[in-house]
C-alpha positions, 0 to 999 in steps of 0.5 A: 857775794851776799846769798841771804839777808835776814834783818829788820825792814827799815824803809819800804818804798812803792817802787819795790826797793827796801833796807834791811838793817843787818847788825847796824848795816843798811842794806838796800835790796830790790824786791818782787811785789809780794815777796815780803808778805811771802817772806819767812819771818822771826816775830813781827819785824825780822825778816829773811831774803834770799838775795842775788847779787848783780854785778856789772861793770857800773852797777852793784845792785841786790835782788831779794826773795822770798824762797830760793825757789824765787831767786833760782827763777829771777837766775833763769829769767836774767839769762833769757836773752833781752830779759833784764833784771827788771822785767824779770822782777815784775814777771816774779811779782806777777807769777811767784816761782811755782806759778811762773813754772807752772805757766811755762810748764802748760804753754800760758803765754797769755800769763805772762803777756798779761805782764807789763813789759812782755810782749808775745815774742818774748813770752814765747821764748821765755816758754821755749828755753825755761820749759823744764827749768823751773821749780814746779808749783806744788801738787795737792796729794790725793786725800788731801784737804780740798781748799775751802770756799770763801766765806759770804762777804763782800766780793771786794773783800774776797779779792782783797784776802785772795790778793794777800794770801797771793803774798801781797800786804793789806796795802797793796792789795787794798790800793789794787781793789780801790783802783778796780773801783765800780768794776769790782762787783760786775766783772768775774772774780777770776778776771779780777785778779788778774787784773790787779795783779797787772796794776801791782806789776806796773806800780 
């Protein structure tokens, strides 16, 4: 089984799949949008992904992640009933592993309903069998530097930076904002977000 990939991104494809030339071997890996922005990496081209290998009687397929906090959540996705790999993808894409947790930890199932492929059923049993399984998101100790306010700019570039330090790259986040189109200087930051992050899920 392959646990860890660290190599040059060679292809990068809008449905997630991308190659990683280890050594002068290709190999193709699935992953959460986002997750390379989020990924460790050496200088500007390599690249570290914790991987998960999916075996089935006709498929031999690697999932790839940014943390082994996020492959320990995609693990405990896939083994929720009627949770296959690819939703547990576009949920890690939506809701990195300590925001998925932290999700299931207070009950949101609007979070995750707001998810392409899950509906209200199958939010609430992921609430109901992954509370307390999951890696927590972490906590800012008292004392600790308050994030700082967004400098005046544009609320199209605010949303377009809070989407990049989310781990999606410039790309992605431009093309969410772009989609949002006039909206995006009427609607509340917060519903914003949210809403690009539904489009990214579904792309």
């Amino acid at each position: 089984m392959i646990g860890r990939l660290t190599g040059r991104i060679v292809e990068d494809s809008a449905e997630g799949v991308v190659v990683i030339d280890v050594g002068g071997v290709g190999y193709e890996v699935t992953v959460p949008l986002g997750a390379l922005g989020r990924a460790s990496r050496e200088g500007d081209d390599v690249v570290t992904l914790y991987v998960h290998t999916h075996v089935r009687e006709d498929t031999f397929a690697l999932y790839g992640f940014p943390t082994r906090d996020d492959r320990a959540a995609f693990r405990s996705l896939i083994g929720v009933s009627s949770i296959g790999p690819k939703i547990a993808m576009s949920i890690l894409g939506a809701l990195p592993a300590g925001e998925l947790a932290a999700a299931i930890t207070r009950g949101e199932a609007s979070r995750l309903v707001a998810v392409p492929g899950v509906g209200k059923k199958t939010a609430e049993r992921l609430i109901l069998e992954l509370k307390g399984k999951l890696a927590a998101a972490p906590v800012v100790a008292k004392g600790a530097e308050a994030p700082r306010p967004a400098a005046p700019e544009g609320k199209a570039e605010i949303l377009q930076g809070a989407l990049t330090r989310m781990g999606f790259r410039p790309a992605e986040a431009e093309r969410a904002v772009t989609a949002l189109g006039a909206r995006v200087q009427t609607e509340p930051l917060g519903d914003l977000v949210r809403e690009a992050l539904a489009l990214l899920s579904s792309k």
